[in-house]
N, CA, C and O atoms as a MOPAC input file, in Angstrom:
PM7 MOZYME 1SCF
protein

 N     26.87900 1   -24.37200 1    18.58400 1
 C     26.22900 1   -23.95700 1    17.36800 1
 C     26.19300 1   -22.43900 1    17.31900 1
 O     25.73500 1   -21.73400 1    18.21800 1
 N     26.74900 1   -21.98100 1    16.11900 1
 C     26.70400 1   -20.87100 1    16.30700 1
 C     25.45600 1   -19.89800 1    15.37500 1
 O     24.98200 1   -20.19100 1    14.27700 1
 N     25.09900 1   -18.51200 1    16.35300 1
 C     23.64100 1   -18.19600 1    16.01800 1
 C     24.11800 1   -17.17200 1    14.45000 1
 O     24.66900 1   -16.07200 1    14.44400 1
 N     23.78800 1   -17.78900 1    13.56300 1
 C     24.08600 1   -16.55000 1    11.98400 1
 C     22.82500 1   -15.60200 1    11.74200 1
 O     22.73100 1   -15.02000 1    10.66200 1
 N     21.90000 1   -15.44600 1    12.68300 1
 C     20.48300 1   -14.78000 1    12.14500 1
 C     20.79900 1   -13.27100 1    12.62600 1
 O     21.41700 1   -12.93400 1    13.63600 1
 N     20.23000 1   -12.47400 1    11.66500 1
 C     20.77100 1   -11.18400 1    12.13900 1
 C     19.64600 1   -10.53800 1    12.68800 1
 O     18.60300 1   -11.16500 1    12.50500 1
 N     19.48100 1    -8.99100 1    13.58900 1
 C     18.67600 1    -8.75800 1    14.20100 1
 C     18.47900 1    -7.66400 1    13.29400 1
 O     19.33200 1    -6.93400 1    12.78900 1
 N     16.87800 1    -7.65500 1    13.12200 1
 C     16.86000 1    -6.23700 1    11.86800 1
 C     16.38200 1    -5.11700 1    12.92600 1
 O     15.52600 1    -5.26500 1    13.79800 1
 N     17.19300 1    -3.88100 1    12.62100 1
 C     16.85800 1    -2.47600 1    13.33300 1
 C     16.56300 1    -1.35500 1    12.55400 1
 O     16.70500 1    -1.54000 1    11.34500 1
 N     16.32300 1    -0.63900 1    12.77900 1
 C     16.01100 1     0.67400 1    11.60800 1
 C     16.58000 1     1.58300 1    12.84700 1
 O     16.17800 1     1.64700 1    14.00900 1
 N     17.40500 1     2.10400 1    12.34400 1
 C     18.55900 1     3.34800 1    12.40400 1
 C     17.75700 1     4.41100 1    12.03200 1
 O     17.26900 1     4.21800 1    10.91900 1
 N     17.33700 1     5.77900 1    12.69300 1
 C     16.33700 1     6.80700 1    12.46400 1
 C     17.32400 1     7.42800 1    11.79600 1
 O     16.90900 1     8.16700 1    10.90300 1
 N     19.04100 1     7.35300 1    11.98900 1
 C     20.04200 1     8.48100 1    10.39000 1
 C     19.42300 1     7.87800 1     9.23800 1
 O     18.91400 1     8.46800 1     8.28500 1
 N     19.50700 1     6.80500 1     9.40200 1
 C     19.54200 1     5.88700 1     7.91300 1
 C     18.04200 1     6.44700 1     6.68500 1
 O     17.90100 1     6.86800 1     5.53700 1
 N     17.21300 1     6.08800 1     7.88100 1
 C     15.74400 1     6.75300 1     7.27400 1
 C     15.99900 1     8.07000 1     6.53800 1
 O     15.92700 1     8.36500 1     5.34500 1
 N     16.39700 1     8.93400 1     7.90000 1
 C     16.03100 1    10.44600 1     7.38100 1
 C     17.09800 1    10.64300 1     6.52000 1
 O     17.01900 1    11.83300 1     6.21300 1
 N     18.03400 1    10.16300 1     5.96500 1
 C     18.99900 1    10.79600 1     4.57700 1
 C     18.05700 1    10.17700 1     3.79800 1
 O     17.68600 1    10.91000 1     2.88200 1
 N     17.58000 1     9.19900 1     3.81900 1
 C     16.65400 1     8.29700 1     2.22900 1
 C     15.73000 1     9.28900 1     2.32200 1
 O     15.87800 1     9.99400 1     1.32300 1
 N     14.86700 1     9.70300 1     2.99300 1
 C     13.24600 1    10.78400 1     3.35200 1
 C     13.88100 1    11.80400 1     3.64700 1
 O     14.77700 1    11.59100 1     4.46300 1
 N     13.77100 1    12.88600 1     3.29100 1
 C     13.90000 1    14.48300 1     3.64400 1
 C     13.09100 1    14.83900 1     4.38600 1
 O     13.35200 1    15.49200 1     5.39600 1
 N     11.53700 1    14.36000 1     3.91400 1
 C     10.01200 1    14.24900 1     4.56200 1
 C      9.75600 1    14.21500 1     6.20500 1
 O      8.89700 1    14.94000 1     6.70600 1
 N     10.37700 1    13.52900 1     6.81000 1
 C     10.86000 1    12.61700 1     7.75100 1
 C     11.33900 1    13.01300 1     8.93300 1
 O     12.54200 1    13.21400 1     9.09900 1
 N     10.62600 1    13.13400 1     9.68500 1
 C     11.36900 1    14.09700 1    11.15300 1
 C     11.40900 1    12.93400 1    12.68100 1
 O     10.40800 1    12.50200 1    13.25300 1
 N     12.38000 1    12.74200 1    12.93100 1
 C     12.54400 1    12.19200 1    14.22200 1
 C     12.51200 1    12.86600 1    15.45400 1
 O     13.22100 1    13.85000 1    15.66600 1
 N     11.72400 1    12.39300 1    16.28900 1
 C     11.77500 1    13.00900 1    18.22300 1
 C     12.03300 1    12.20900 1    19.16200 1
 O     11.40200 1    11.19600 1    19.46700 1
 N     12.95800 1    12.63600 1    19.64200 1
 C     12.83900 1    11.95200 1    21.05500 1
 C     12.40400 1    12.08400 1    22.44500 1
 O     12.31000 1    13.20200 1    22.95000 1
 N     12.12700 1    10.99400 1    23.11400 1
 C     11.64200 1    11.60200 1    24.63700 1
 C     10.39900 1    12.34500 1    24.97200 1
 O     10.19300 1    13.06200 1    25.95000 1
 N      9.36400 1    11.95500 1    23.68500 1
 C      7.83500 1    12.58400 1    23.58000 1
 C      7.11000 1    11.70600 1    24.61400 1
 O      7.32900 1    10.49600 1    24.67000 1
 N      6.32300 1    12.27300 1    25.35800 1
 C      5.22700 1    11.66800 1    26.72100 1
 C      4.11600 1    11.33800 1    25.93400 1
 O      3.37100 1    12.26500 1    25.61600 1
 N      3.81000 1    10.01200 1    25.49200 1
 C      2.64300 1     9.82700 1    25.06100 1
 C      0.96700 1     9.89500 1    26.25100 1
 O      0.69300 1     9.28600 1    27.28500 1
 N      0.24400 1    10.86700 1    25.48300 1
 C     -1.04300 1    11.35900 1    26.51600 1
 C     -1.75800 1    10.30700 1    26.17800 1
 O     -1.98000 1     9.65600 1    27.19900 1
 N     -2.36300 1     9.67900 1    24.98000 1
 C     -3.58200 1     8.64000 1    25.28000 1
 C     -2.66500 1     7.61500 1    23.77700 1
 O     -1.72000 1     7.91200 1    23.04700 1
 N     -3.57400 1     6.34600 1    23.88500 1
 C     -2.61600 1     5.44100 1    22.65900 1
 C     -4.58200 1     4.69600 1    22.76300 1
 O     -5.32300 1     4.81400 1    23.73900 1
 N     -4.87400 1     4.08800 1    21.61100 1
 C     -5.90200 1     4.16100 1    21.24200 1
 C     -5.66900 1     2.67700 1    20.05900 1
 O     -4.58300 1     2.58700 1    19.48600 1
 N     -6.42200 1     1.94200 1    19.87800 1
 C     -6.01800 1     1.14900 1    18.84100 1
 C     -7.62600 1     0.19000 1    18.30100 1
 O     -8.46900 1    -0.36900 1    19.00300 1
 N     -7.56700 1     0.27800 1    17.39100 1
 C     -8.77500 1    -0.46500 1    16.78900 1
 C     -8.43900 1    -1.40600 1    15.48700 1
 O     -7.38700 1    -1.28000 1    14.86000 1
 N     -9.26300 1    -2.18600 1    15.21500 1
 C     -8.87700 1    -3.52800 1    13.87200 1
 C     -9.57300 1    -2.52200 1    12.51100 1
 O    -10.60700 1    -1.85500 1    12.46900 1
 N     -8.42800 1    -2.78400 1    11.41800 1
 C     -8.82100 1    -2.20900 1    10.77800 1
 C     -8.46900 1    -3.13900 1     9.22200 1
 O     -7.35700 1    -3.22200 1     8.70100 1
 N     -9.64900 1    -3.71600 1     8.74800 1
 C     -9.51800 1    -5.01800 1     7.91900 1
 C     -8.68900 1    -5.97800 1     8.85200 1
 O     -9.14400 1    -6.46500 1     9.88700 1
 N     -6.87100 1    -6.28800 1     8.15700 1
 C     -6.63500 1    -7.48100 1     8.52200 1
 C     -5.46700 1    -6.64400 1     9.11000 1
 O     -4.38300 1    -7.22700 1     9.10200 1
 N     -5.48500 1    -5.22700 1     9.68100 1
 C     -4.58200 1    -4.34000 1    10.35000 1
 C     -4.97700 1    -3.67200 1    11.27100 1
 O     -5.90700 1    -2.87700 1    11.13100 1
 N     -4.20900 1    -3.90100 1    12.65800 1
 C     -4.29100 1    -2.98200 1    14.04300 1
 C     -3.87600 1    -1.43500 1    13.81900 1
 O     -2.74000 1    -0.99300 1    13.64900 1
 N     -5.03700 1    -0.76800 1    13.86100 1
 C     -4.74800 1     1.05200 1    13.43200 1
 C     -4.54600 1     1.35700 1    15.05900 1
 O     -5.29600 1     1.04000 1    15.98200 1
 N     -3.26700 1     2.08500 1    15.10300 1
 C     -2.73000 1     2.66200 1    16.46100 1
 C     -2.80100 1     4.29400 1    16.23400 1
 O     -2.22000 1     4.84200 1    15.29700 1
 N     -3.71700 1     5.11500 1    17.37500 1
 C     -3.53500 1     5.97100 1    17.03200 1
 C     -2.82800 1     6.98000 1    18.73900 1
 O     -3.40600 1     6.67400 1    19.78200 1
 N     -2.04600 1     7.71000 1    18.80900 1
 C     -1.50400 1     8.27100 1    19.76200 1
 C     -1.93800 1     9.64200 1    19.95100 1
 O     -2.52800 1    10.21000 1    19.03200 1
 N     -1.70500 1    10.23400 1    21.05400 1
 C     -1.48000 1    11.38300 1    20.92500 1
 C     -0.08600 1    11.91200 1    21.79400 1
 O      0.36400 1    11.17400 1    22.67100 1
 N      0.38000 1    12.85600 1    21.58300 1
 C      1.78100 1    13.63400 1    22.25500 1
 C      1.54700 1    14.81400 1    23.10400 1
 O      0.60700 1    15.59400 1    22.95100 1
 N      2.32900 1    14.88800 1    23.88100 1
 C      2.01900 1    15.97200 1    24.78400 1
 C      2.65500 1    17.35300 1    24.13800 1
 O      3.60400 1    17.45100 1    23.36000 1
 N      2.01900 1    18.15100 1    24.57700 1
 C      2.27800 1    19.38200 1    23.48500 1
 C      1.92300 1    19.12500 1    21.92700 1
 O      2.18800 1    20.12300 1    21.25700 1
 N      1.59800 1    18.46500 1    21.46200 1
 C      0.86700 1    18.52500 1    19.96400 1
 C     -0.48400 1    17.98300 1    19.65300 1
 O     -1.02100 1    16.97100 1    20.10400 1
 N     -0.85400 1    18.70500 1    18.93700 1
 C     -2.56600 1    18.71600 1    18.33800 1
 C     -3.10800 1    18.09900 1    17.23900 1
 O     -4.16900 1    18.26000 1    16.63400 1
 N     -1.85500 1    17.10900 1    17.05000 1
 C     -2.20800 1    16.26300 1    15.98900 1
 C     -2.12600 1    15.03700 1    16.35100 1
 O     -1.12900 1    14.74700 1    17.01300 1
 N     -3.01100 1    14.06800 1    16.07500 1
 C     -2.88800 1    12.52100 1    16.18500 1
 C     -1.75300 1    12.25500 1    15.12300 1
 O     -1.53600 1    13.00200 1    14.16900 1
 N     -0.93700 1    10.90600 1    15.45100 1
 C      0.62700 1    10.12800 1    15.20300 1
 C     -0.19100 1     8.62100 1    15.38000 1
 O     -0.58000 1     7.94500 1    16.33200 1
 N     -0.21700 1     8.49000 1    13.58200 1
 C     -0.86200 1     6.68200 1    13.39200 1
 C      0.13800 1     6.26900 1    12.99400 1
 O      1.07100 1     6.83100 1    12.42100 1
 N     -0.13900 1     4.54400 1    13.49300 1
 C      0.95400 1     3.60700 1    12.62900 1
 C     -0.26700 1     2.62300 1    12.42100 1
 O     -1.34800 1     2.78900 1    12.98700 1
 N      0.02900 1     1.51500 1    11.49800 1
 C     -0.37000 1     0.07600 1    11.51800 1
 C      0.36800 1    -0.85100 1    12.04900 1
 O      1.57900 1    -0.67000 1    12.17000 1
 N     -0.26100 1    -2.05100 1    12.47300 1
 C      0.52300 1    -2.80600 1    12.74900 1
 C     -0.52400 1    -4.33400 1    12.75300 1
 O     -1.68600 1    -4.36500 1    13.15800 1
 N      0.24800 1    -5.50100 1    12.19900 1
 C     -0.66500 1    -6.82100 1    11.99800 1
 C     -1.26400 1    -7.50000 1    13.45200 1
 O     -2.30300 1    -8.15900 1    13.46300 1
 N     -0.45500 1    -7.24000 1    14.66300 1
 C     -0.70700 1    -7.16700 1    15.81900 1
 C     -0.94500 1    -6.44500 1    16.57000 1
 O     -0.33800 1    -5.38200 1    16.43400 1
 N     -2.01500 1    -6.54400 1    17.89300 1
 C     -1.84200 1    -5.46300 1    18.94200 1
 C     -0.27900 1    -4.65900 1    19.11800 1
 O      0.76600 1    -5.03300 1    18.58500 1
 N     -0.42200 1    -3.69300 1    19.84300 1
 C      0.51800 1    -3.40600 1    20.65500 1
 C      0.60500 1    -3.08100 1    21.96900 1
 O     -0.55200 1    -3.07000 1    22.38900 1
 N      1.42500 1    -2.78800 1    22.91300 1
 C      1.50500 1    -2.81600 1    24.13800 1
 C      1.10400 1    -1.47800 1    24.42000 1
 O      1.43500 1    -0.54800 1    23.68300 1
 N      0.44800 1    -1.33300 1    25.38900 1
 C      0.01600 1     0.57100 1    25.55100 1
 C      0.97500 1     1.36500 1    25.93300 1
 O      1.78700 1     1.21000 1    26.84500 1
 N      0.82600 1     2.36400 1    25.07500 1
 C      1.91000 1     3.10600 1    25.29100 1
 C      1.48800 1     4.72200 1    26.47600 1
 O      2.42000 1     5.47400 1    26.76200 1
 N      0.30300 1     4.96500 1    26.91800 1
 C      0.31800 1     5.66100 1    27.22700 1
 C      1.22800 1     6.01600 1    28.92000 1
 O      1.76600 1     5.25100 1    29.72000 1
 N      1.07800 1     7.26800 1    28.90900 1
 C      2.76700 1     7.19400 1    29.81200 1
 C      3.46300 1     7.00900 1    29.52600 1
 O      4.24000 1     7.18200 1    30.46500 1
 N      3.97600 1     6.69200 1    28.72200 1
 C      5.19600 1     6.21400 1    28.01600 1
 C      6.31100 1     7.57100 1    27.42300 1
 O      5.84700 1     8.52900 1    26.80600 1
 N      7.51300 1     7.46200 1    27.67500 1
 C      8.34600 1     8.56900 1    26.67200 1
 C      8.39800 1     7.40400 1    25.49300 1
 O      8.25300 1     6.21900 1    25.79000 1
 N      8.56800 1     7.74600 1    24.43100 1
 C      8.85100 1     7.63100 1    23.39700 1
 C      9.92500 1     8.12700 1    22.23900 1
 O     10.09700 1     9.34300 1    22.31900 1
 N     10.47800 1     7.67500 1    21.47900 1
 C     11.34400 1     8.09200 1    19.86800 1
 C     10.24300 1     7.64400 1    18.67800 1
 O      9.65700 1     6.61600 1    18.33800 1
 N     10.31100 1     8.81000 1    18.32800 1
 C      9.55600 1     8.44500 1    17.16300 1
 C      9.79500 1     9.22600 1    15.49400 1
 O      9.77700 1    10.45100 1    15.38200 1
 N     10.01500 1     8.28300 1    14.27500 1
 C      9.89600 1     8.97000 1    13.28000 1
 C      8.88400 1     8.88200 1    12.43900 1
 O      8.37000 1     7.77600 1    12.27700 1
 N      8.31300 1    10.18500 1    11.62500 1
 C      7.18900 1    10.24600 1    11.36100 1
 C      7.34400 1    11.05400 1    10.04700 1
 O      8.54700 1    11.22000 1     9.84600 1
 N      6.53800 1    11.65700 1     9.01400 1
 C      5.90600 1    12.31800 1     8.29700 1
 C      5.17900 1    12.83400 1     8.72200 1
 O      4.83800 1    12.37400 1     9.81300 1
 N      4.28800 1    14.31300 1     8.16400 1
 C      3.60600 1    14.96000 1     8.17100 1
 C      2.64200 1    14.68300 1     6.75600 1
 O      3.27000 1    14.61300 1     5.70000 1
 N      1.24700 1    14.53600 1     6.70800 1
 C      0.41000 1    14.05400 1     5.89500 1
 C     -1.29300 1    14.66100 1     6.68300 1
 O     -1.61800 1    15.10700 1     7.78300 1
 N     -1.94100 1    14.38000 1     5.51000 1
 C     -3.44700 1    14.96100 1     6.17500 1
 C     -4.64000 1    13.76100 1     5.03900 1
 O     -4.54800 1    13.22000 1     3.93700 1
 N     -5.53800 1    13.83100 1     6.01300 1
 C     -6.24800 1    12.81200 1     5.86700 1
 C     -8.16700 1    13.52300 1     5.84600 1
 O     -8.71600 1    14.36500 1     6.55500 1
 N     -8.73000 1    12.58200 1     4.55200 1
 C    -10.04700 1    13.58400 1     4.74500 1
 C    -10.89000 1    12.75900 1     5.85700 1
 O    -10.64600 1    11.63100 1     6.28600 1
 N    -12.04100 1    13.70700 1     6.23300 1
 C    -12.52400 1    13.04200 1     7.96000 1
 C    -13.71500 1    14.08400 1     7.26100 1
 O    -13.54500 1    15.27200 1     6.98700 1
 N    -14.72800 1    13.43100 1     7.09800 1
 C    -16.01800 1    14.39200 1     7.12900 1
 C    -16.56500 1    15.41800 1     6.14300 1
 O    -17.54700 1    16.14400 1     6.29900 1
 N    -15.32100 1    15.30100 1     4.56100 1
 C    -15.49300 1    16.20200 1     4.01000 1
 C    -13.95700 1    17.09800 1     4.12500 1
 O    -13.28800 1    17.61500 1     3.23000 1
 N    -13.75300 1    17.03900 1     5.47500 1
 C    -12.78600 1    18.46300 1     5.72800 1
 C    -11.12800 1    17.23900 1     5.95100 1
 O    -10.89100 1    16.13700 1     6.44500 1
 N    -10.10000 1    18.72500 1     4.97200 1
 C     -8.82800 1    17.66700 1     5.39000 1
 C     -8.50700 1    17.83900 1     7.28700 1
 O     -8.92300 1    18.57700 1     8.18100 1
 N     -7.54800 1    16.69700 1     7.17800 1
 C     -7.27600 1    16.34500 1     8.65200 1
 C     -5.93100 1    16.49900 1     8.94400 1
 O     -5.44200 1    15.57400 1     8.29500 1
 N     -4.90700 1    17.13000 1     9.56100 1
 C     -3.65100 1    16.84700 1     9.67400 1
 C     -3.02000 1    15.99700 1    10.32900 1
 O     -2.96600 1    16.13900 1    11.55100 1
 N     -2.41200 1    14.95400 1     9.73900 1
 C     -1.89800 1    13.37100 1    10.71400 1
 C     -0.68800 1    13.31300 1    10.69900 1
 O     -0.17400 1    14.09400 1     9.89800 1
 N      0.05100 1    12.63900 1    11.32100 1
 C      1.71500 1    12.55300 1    11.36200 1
 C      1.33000 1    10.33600 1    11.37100 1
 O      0.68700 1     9.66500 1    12.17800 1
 N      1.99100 1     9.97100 1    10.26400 1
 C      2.12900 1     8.92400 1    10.14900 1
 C      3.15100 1     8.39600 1    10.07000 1
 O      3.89500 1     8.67400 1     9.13000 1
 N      3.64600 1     7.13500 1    11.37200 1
 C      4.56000 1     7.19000 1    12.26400 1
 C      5.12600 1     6.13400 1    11.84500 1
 O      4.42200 1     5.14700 1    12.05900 1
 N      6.36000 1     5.84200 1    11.19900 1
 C      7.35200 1     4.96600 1    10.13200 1
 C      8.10700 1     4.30400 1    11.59900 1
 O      7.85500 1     3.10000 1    11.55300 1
 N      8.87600 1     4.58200 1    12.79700 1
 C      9.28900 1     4.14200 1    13.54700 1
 C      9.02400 1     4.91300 1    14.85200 1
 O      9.17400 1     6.12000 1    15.04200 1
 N      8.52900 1     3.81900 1    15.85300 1
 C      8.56100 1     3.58700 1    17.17300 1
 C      8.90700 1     2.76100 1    18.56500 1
 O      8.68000 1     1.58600 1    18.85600 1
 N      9.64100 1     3.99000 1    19.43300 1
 C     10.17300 1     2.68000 1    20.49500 1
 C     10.15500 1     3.73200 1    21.42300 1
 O     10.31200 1     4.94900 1    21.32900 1
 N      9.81300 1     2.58600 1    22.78300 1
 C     10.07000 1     3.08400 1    23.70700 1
 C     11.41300 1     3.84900 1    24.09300 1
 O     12.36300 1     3.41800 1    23.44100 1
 N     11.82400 1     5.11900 1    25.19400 1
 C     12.95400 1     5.34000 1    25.49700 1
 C     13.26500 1     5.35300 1    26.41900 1
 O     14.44800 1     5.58900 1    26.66800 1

């Protein structure tokens, strides 16, 4: 029997020609990974070594901890209000281990 199901991937070229927005890294050391329920969505929040901004994703499930971890990741740059005051966030469209 042969298997016809295809495996879906997201290609980080493919993204960044559709998004200009859109910056990919590779080989980032994740310092802490953090995750809480948020309604009927798991809010993941990271941080990177050498940067001062938290990198969120959602996701309908846990995820596996990433801290220690190198990482690829593509993201946006976006800011978020927290207290009154804006916040600067990088909200993270694709992630994988490397």
């Amino acid at each position: 029997m042969k298997n016809t199901s295809k495996k879906i991937t997201s290609d980080p070229d493919k993204l960044l020609k559709k998004n200009s927005s859109l910056v990919h890294s590779d080989g980032l050391k994740v310092v802490s990974h953090v995750q809480r329920n948020l309604e009927d969505w798991v809010l993941n929040t990271i941080m990177i070594n050498g940067y001062d901004v938290p990198f969120k994703f959602k996701r309908k499930t846990g995820y596996k901890d990433l801290t220690g971890a190198s990482v690829n990741i593509t993201y946006y740059p976006d800011s978020e209000k927290v207290a009154g005051f804006d916040v600067e966030v990088m909200h993270v469209v694709r992630i994988r281990k490397s």
